[in-house]
N, C-alpha and C positions, 0 to 999 in steps of 0.2 A: 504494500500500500504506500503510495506515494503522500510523504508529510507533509504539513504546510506548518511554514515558521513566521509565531507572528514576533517582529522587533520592537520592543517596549525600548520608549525613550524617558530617561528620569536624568532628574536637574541638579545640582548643585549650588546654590545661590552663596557667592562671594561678596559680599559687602565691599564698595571702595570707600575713601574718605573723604569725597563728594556726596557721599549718598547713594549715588548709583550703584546698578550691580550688575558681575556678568556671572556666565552661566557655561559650564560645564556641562558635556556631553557624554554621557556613559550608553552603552545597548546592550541589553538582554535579550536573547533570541530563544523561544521554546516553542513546541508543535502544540499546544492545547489552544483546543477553539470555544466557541458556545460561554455556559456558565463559567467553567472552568476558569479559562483565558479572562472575561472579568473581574472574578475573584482575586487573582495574579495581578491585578493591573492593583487593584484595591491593595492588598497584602504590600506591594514593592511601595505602594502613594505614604503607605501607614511607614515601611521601614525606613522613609525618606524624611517623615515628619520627627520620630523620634532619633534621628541622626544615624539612622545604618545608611552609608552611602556607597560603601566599600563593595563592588559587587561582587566578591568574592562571599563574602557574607552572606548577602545578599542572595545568594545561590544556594549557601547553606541551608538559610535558614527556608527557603522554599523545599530545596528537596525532602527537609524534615516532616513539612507540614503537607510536601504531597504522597507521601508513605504515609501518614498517620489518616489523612481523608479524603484524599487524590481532589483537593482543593476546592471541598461541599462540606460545609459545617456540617456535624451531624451526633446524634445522641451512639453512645455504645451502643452494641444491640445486642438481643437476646443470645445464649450461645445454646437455648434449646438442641437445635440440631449439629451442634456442635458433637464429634467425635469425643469420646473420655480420653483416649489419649490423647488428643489435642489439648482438651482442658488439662490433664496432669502434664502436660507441657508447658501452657503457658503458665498454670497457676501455681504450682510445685507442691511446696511444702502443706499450704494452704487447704490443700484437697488429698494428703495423703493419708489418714484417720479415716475416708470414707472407701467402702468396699463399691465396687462395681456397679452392684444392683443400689445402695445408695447414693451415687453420684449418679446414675441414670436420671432417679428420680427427684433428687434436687437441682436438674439442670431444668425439667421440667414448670420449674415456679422461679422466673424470675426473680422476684423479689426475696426469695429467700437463698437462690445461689448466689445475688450481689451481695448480700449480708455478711456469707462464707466467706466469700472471697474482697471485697471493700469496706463491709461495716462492724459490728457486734461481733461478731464471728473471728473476726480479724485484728481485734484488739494488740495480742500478741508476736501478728506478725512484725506490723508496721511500729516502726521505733520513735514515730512522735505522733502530735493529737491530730488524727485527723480529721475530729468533729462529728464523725459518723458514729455517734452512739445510740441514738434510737432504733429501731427496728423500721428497716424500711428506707434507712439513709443512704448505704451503700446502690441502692435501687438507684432511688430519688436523684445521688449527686456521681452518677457513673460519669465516664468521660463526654465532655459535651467540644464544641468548637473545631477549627482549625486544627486544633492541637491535642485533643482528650484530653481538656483539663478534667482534675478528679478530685470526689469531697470536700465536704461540705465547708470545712474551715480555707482551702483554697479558695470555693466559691465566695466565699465573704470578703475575703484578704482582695479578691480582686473585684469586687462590688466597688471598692471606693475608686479603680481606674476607671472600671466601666461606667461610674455612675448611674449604677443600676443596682436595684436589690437582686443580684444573682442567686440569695437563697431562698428568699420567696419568688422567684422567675426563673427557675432554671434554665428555661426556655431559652430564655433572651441571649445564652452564651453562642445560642447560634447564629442570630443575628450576622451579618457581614461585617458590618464596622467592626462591631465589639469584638467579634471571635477574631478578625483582625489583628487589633487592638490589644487584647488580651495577650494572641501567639506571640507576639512579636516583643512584649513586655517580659513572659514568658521565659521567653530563650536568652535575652538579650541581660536580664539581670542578673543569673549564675555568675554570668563572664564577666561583668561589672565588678560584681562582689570580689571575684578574684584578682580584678584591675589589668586584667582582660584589656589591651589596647585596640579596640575593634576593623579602625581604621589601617591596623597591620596583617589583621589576620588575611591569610595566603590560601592557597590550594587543599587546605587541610577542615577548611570550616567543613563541611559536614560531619566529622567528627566531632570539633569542637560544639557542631549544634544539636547531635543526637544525644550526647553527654548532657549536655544544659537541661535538652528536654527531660531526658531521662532523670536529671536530678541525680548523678554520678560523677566524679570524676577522674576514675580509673579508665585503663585500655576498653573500648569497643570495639575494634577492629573485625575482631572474628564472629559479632552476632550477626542473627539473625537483621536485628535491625535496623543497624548499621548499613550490611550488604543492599537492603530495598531501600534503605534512603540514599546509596552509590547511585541503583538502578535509576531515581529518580532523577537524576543529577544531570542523565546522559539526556535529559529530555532541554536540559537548560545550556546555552552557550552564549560564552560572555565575547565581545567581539567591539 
């Protein structure tokens, strides 16, 4: 199938000391069209406003976000029909106390396989609070956005960017702006915190932004996740 590449142009705005300003030219070239290709134009407008200009980065931080929703906000979804080995794959430790015929049937009731594996149920695994203590939270604040933001006390933490009550609207994290908005806050503040010089980073940001996402910052090299956020990468070319 023959691709079609669309070339995003984003700006640079240099202040002189007349007041005037000139403008830098960067290009981004990828084949998604439709919603998608919108979404992209949104996502780059937002990493321009909070000063990602770097399109190395910039690259990054898209391939992340089109491995995690191929660039359509969207709620987790059920993993019903999801394989058990799958789940004891992705969920590990989480799901290993239940035998076969009881993980069949907890996969069954949404709300109470997110419990096991995000809320009440989960207490132990996850090493700080992540809000989800009532029965039914894990459901409630699965991954939502751009990015599967997850639980309930993230959704709050980033209520005051989004200016929205994200835990009474969970909805709203899928929004465009805000799921935007959010990823891009998201990824962008790990590597702050570590004084991360953004405007240096090189060839290697998708690592640097699957790290961030992931809330790690050990080698990823050899995941799973890592490898589909490369795949996405090949879709992007800086020019």
């Amino acid at each position: 199938m023959r691709k079609i590449f669309i070339i995003l142009f984003f700006f640079v705005t240099l202040p002189l000391e007349n007041g005037c300003k000139i403008y830098t030219k960067k290009m981004i070239q990828h084949n998604y069209t439709g919603q998608q290709a919108k979404n992209i134009a949104v996502i780059i407008d937002e990493m321009n406003r909070q000063g990602i200009t770097n399109e190395f980065a910039q690259v990054g931080i898209l391939s992340v976000i089109g491995k995690e929703s191929g660039f359509i906000p969207q709620r987790e979804k059920s993993y019903r029909n999801t394989s058990n080995a799958r789940l004891r794959s992705l969920f590990g430790v989480r799901l290993s106390k239940l035998s076969e015929a009881e993980l069949t049937t907890l996969k069954r009731d949404d709300i109470a396989f997110y419990d096991v594996i995000y809320g009440v149920g989960a207490k132990s695994y996850f090493k700080w609070n992540t809000g989800n203590t009532s029965p039914g939270d894990g459901w409630k604040y699965r991954g939502r956005g751009f990015n599967q933001i997850t639980f309930k006390n993230s959704y709050k933490q980033y209520s005051k960017i989004a200016g929205v009550d994200l835990v009474m609207f969970p909805d709203k994290l899928n929004e465009i702006e805000i799921a935007a908005k959010l990823a891009v806050y998201f990824m962008l503040e790990p590597l702050k915190n570590r004084g991360v010089n953004i405007d240096q980073i090189g060839p290697d940001a998708v690592h640097l932004f699957v790290k961030a996402n992931a809330g790690k910052t050990g080698d990823m090299q050899d995941t799973a996740t890592y490898k589909a956020a490369k795949q996405i990468e090949k879709n992007f070319k800086i020019i």
